[in-house]
N, C-alpha and C positions, 0 to 999 in steps of 0.2 A: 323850126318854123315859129314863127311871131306868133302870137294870142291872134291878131286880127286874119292874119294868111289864113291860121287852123279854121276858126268859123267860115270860110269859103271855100274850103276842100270838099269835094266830092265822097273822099275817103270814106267808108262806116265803121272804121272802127276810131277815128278821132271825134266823128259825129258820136259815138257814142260813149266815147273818154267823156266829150263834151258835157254830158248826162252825168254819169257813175265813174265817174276816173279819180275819182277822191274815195279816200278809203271811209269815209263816215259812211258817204253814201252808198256805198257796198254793202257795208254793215248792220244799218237801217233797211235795208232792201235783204238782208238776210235772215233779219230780225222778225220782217213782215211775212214773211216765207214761212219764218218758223211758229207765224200766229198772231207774236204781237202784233196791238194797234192804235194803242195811247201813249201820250206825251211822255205821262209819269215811266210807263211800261221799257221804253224806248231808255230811257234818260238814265234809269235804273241798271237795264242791261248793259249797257255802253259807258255807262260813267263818263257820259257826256255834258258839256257846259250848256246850258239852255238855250242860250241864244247862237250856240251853231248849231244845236240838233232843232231849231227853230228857221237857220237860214235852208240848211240838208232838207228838212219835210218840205218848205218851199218849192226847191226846186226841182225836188220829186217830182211834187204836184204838179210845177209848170212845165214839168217835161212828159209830164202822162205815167207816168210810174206806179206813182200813189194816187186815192184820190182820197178827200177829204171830205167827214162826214158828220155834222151832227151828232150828236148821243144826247145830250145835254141840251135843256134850254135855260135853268136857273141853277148854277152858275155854266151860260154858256161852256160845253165842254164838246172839242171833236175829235175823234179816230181819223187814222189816216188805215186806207184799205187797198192792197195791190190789183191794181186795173190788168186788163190782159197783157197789156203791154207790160207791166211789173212781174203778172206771171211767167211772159214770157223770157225774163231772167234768170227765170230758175236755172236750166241747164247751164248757164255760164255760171253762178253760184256751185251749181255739181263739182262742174270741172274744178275749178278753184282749189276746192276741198281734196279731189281726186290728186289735185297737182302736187297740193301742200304736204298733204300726204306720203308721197311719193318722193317728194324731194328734199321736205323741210323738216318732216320729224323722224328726227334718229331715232327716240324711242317709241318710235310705232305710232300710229292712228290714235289722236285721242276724239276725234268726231269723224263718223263716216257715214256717207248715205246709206240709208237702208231702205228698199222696198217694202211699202204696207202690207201688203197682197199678200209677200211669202215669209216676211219675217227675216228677210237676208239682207245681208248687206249686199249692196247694188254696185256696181263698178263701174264708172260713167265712161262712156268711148262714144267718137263722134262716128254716126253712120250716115250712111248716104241715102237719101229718102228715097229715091227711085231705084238704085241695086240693090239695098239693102246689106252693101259691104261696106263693113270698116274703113275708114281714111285713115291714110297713113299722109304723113306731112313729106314723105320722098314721093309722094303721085299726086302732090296737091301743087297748086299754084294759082296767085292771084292772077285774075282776066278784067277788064275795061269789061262792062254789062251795057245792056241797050241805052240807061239814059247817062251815060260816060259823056262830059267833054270833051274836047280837043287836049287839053292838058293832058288829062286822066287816061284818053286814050294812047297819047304819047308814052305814057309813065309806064303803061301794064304793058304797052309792042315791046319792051324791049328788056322784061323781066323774065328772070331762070327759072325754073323748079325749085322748090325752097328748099331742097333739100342742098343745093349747088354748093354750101356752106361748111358742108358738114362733109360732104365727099371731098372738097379740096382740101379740109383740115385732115381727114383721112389717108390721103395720098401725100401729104407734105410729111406725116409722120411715121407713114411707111418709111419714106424716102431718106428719113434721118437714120430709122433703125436696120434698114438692109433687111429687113423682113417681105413677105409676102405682101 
């Protein structure tokens, strides 16, 4: 999809690349998570160049992320602070970790969430608010919701179980091995 298509998608998870789909911004949003809330703080942990960890706080801010806050009146100095909406990141920051984890380090976990409450490490799973059961991505699938266009409604009629992908890579290599 074009740059200009993307900004007119219905879609929410492009609407929300749209936001945090750069890895600064993850980072500074993970940063803010973890407490920091100053420039120097930020710049420090990331060994990041000023003037992009100065464009990233921007459009934190202009996207609701962060918000921006005085501390300082001589030499003006401001904190940037996670609005609900930035807290609202956090479980997708979980998962991340939960993923990385999982997939990327051979040698084991070198950061893992942990519960305050009990002192455990916390295992992030996505549940379902009204059953309260696990999702599993073979009982999951995207649906066109009430304020869907026409496009959008088109796009989601005519989509499989996500799992559709993984079953027919499944049965294509049965098929090669004469196995079950």
């Amino acid at each position: 999809m074009r740059r200009e298509r993307l900004g007119q998608t219905q879609c929410p998870i492009v609407r929300s690349l749209e936001r945090v789909g750069e890895k600064w911004s993850i980072l500074i949003l993970r940063d803010a998570a973890d407490g920091l809330t100053r420039f120097d703080e930020f710049q420090r942990s990331l060994g990041i160049a000023s003037n992009i960890l100065t464009r990233r706080l921007e459009t934190l801010v202009k996207a609701g992320l962060l918000e921006r806050r005085r501390y300082s009146k001589h030499p003006p100095r401001y904190e940037h602070r996670l609005t609900e909406r930035g807290r609202d990141f956090g479980p997708v920051l979980w998962a991340l970790v939960a993923w990385g984890n999982k997939h990327f380090a051979p040698e084991g976990p070198s950061v893992q969430v942990m519960n305050c409450a009990t002192g455990k490490v916390a295992e992030p799973e996505l549940i379902d608010r009204d059953s309260g059961e696990a999702l599993e991505l073979s009982a999951l699938r995207l649906t066109a919701g009430p304020a869907a266009n026409e496009r959008t409604r088109l796009r989601y009629a005519r989509t499989r179980p996500a799992n559709i992908g993984i079953e027919r890579n499944k049965q294509s290599r049965r098929g090669r091995s004469g196995g079950p």
